[in-house]
matplotlib code that plots the C-alpha trace (Angstrom):
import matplotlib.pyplot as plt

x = [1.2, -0.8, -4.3, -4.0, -0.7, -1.9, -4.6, -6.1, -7.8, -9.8, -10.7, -11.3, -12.0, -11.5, -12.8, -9.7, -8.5, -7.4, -5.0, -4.8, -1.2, -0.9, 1.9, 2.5, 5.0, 5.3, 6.2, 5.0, 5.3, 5.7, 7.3, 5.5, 6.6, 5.9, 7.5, 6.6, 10.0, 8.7, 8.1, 4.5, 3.1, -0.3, -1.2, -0.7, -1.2, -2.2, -2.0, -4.6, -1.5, 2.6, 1.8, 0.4, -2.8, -3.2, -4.7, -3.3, -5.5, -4.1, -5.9, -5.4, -4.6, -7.3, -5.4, -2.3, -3.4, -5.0, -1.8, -0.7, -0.6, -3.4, -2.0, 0.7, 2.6, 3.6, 5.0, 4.8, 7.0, 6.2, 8.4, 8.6, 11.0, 12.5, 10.2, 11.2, 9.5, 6.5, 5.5, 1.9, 1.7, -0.9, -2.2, -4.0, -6.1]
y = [5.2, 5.0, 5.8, 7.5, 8.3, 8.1, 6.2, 6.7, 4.2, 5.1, 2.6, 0.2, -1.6, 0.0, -1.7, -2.6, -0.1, -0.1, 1.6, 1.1, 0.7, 1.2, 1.7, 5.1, 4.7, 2.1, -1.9, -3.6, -2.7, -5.7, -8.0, -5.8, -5.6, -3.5, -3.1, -1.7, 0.3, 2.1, -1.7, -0.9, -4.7, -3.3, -3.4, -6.5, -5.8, -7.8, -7.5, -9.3, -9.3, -9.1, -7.3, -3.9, -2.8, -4.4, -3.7, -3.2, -4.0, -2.9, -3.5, -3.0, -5.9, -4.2, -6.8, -5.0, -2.0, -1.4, -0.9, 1.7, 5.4, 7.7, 9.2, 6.4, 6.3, 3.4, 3.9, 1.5, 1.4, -0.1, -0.6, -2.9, -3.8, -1.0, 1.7, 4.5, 3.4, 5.0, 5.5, 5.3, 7.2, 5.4, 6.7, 4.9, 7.6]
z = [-11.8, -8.9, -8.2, -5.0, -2.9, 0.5, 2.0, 6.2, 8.4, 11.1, 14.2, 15.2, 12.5, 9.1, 5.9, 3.3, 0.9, -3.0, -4.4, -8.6, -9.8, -14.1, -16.3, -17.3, -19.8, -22.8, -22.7, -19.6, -16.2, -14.3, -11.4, -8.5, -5.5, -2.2, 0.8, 4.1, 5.1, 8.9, 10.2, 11.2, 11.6, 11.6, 8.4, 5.5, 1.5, -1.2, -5.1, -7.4, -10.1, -10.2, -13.7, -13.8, -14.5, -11.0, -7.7, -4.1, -1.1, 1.8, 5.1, 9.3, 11.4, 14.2, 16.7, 16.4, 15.7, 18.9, 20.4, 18.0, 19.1, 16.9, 13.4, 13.2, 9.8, 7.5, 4.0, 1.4, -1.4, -4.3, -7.1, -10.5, -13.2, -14.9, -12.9, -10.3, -6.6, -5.9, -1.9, -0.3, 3.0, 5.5, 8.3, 11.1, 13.3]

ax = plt.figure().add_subplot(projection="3d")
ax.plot(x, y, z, "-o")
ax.set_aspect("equal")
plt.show()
């Protein structure tokens, strides 16, 4: 489960976000992943752990986002053994 299914960055330089990823179900949710599938460079994540409960930071690259037209979407899928994809909308305003 995640903790939040969309997250927005305003400029021109927006503080990092979290998003809190948990296993819903029973066993253990792990070997996390996530991928960015619109190719917006702009952005880079990070999780503390490949095992849930874990975080996601994800954070703007205000170089390249400069160049970015306003309300520009990324989508980041994030998926783990055994568990349906989930996808966090981004928006950079």
């Amino acid at each position: 489960m995640l903790s939040r299914d969309s997250l927005t960055f305003d400029r021109p330089n927006p503080p990092a976000q979290t998003v809190r990823i948990t296993n819903g179900g029973s066993g253990t949710l792990r070997d996390l992943s996530v991928r960015e599938t619109t190719g917006a460079d702009w952005l880079f994540v990070l999780f503390d752990s490949r095992i849930a409960p874990a975080t996601l930071t994800v954070a703007v690259d205000p170089a390249k986002a400069a160049g970015e037209p306003a309300n520009s979407l990324a989508l980041l899928e994030i998926s783990g053994a055994d568990a349906m994809p989930r996808v966090i909308k981004v928006v950079l305003k």
